[in-house]
C-alpha positions as CSV (number, residue, x, y, z in Angstrom):
1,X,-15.5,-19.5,49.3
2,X,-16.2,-18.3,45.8
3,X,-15.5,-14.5,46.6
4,X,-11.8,-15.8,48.0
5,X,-11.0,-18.0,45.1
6,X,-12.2,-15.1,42.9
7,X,-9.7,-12.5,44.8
8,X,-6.7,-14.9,44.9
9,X,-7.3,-15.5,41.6
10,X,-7.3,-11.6,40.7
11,X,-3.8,-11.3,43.1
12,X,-2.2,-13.8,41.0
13,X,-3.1,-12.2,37.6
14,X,-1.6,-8.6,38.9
15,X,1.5,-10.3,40.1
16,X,1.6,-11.9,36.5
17,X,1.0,-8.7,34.9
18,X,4.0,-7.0,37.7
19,X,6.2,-9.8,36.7
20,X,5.9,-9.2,33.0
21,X,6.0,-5.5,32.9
22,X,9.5,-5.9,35.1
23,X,10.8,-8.3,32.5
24,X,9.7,-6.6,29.5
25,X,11.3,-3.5,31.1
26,X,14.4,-5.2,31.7
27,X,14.6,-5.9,28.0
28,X,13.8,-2.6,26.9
29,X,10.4,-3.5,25.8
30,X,7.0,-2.0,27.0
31,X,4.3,-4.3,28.8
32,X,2.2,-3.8,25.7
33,X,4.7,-4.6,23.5
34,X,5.7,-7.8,25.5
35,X,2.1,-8.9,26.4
36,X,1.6,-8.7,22.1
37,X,4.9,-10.5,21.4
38,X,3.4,-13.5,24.2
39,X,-0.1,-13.6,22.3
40,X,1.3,-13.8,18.6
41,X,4.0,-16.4,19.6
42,X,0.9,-18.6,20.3
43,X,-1.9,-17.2,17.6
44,X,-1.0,-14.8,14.8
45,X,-3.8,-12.5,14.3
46,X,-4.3,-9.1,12.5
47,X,-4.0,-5.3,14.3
48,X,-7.7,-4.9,14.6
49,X,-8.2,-8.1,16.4
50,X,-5.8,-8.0,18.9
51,X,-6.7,-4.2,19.7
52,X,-9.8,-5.1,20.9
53,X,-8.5,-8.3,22.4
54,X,-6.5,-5.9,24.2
55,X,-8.9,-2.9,24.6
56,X,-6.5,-0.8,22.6
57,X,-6.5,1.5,19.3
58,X,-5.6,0.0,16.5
59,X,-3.4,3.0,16.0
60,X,-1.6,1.9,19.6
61,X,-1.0,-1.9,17.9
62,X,0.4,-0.6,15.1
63,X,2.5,1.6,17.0
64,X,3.9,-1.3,19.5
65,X,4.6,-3.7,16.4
66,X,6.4,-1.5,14.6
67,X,8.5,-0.6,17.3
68,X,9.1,-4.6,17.7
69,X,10.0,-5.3,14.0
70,X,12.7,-2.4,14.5
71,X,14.2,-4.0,17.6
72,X,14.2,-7.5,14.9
73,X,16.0,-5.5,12.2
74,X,18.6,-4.2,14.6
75,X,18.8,-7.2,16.5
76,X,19.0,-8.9,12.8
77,X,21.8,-6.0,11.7
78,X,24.0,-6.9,15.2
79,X,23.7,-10.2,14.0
80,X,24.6,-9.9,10.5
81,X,27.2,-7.6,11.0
């Protein structure tokens, strides 16, 4: 009974993961990017915690929320414009 909950349990966090790369794709992000965007919205933290939170290079966090603060400015620049 355990080994089924366990598997059904692992299904349902692909098809979380599937859902949110499609999304994220749809909005021109990257999973990455999106899965970072979800954790921050709920607890700030710095790059070197949520690489290994993520089991990523800090390099790869940096890279992902830079990319995200120029989508913000351009969003900011449609805006404002």
């Amino acid at each position: 009974m355990e080994e089924k909950l366990l598997a059904l349990l692992e299904r349902l966090a692909q098809a979380e993961r599937a859902l949110l790369t499609r999304e994220a794709h749809r909005l021109g992000l990257t999973a990455t990017q999106a899965h970072l965007l979800l954790h921050l919205a709920e607890r700030p933290q710095g790059v070197v915690d949520l690489a290994a939170l993520f089991a990523l290079t800090p390099a790869t966090v940096s890279e992902a929320l830079a990319a995200l603060e120029r989508v913000r400015d351009e969003l900011a620049a449609e805006v404002g414009s």
